[in-house]
C-alpha positions in Angstrom: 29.6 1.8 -2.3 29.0 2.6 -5.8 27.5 5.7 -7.3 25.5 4.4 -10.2 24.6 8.3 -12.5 23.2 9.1 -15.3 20.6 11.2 -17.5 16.8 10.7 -18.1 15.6 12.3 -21.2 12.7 10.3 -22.6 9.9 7.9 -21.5 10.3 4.5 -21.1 8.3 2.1 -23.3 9.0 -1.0 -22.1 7.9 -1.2 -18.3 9.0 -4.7 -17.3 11.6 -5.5 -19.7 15.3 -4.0 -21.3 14.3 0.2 -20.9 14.2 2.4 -23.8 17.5 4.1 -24.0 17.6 7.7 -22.1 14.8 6.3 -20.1 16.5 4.7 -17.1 19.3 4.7 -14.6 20.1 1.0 -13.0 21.8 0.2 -9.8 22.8 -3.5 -9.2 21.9 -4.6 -5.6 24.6 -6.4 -4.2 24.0 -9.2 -1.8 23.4 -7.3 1.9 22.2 -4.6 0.3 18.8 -2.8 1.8 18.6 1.0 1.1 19.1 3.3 -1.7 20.2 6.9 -1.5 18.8 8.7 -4.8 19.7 12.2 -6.3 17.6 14.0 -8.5 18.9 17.1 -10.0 18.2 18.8 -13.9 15.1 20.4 -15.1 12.8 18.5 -16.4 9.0 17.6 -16.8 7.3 13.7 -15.9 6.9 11.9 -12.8 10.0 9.1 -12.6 9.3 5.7 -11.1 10.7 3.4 -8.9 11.4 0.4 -10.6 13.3 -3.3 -8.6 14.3 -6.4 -11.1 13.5 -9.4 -9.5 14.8 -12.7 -9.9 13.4 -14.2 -13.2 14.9 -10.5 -14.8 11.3 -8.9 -15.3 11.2 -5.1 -13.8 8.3 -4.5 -11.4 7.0 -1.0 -9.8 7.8 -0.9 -6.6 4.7 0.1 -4.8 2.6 0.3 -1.1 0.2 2.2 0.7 2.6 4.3 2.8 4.7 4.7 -0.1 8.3 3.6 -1.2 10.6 6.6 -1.8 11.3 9.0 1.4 12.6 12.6 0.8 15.4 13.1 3.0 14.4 16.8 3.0 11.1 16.7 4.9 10.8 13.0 5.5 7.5 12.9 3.5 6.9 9.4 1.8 5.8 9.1 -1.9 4.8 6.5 -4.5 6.9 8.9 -7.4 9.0 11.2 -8.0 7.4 14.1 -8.8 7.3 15.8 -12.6 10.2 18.3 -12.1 11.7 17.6 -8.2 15.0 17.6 -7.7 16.8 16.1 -3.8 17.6 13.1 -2.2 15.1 10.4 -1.7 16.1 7.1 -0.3 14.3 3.7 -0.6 14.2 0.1 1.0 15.6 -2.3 -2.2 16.2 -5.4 -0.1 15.2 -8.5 -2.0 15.8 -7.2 -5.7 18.6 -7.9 -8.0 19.1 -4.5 -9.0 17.1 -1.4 -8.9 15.9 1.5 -11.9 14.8 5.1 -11.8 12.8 5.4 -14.8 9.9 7.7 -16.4 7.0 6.2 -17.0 5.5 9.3 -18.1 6.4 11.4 -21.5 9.4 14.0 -20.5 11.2 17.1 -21.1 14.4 18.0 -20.7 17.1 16.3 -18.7 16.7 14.4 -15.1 19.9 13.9 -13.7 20.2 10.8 -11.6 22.4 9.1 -9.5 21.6 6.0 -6.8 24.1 4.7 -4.2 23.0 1.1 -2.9 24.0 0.1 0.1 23.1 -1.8 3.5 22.3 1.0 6.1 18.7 0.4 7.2 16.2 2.3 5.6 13.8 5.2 7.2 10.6 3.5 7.1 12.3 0.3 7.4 11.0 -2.4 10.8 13.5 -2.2 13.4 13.7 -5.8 15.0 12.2 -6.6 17.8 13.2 -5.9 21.1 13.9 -3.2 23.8 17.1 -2.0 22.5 17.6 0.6 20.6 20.1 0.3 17.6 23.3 2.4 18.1 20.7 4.5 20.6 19.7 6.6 17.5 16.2 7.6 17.6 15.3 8.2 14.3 12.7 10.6 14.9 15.0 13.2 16.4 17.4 13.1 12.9 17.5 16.4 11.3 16.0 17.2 7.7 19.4 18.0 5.6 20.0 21.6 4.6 20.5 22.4 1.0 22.9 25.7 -0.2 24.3 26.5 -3.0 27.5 28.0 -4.1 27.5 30.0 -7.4 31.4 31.0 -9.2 33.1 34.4 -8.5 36.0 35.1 -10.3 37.9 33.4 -7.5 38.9 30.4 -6.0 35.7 30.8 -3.8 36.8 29.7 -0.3 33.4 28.9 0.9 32.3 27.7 4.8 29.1 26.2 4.3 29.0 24.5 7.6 31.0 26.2 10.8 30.9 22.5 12.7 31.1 19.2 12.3 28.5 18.0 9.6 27.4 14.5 7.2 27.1 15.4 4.0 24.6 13.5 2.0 24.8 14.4 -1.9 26.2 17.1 -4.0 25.6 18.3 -7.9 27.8 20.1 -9.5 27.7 22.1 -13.0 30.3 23.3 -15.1 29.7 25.2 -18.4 33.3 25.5 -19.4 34.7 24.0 -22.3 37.3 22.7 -20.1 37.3 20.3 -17.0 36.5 22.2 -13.5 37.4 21.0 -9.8 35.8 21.0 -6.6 37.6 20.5 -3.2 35.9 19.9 0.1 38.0 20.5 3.5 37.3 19.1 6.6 37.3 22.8 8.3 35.2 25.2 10.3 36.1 28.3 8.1 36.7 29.1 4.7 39.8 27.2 3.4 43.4 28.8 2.7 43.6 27.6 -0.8 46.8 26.0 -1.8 47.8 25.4 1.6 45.1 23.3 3.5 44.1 20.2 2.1 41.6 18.5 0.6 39.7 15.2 1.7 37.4 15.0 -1.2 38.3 16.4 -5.2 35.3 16.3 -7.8 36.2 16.9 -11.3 33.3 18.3 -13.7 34.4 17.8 -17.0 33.5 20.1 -19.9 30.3 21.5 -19.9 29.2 18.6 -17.7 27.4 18.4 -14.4 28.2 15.7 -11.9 25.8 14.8 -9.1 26.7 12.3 -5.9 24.5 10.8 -3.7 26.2 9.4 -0.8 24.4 6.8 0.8 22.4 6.9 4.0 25.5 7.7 5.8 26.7 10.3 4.1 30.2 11.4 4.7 31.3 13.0 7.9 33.0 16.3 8.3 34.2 16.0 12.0 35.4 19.9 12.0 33.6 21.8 9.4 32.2 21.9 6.0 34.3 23.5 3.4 35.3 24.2 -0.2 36.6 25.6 -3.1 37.0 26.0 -6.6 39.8 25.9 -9.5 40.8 25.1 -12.5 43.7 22.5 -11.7 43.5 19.3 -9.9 46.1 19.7 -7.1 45.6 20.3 -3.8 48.2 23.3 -4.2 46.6 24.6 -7.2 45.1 28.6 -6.8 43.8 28.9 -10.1 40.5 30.6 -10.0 37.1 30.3 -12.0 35.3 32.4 -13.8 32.2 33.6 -12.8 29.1 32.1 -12.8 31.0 28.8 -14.4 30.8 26.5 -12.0 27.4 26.0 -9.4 27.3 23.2 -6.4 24.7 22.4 -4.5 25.2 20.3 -1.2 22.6 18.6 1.1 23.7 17.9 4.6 23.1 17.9 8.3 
């Protein structure tokens, strides 16, 4: 699966053909493909859109009465994106060559964007028929993801943000140093021992950058624990701490 990011900054003025620049991030849909994860993150004004390419290359809206784009935080359904929300929203794609966020709308500011495509099935997606259930998950019963953030201390900041095992669905990360910035996530059910336990997942923030990763409608799964930290160096043995209030991550997960 491929994370597909970028920044929205201006309003698209051509809705069905090649977008104004700053005015869209694409995804290609790969053959198998069904579902799209979607991150919002930034501060900005202006609803964004939807947008699938079909096959003659025009872009169409992608629009129906119960509505096309679920927030994964409250499982409410929507036509838009709404001017200024940020979170996870995932979508059914199937049957589009590749897929656009785009504004529609004039906007302010920044939208940060980034869409994972792959081929889980969709909430809000027909399950075939039959008496079975798929996997015996009821879909119903899924919890919404919980969001926290993590804001620098002069530290390494050996954070638990989850005490048990945990999927976790999208992250955004912001770094205002003039230098490049690392997160590391441990599979463990306390704060990490930085320097000695080890890393499964390292996110570089380069300077004065933000990063944001959505990961798909399976997320990733923490069978222990959900933990991090935060330094200046790349290695899993590296202690070098952050300065405060220099880097900020926000994770979604269950």
């Amino acid at each position: 699966m491929t994370v597909h990011a970028g920044n929205i900054t201006t309003q698209n003025l051509v809705p069905a053909g090649a977008a104004t620049t700053g005015s869209a991030v694409v995804a290609q849909v790969e053959s198998g493909a069904s579902t799209a994860g979607i991150d919002i993150q930034g501060t900005y004004t202006g609803a964004l859109t939807l947008q699938g390419q079909v096959a003659n290359g025009a872009w169409v809206t992608l629009s129906n009465t119960a509505g096309v784009l679920t927030n994964a935080s409250d499982g409410s359904a929507a036509l838009t994106i709404a001017s200024g929300a940020t979170g996870i929203r995932r979508a059914s794609v199937s049957g589009y060559t590749a897929v656009r966020v785009t504004a529609l709308a004039a906007v302010t500011g920044t939208a940060q964007v980034s869409i994972s495509v792959d081929a889980s099935l969709a909430i809000g997606d027909a399950l075939p028929a039959g008496t079975n259930n798929i996997g015996d998950v009821d879909v119903a019963s899924l919890p919404a993801p919980t969001t926290t953030s993590v804001n620098s201390a002069a530290t390494t900041n050996a954070t638990s943000v989850k005490a048990s095992a945990g999927t976790l669905y999208g992250l955004h990360v912001s770094n205002v140093n003039a230098a490049a910035r690392f997160v590391k996530l441990y599979n463990k059910a306390s704060a990490p021992t930085v320097g000695t336990d080890v890393p499964i997942m390292v996110v570089a923030i380069p300077a004065a950058s933000s990063v944001a990763l959505a990961l798909g409608a399976l997320g990733v799964r923490f069978s222990a624990g959900i933990a991090l930290a935060m330094t200046t160096g790349i290695a899993d043995a590296d202690v070098a701490a952050v300065a405060a209030n220099e880097v900020k991550a926000t994770l979604s997960y269950v």
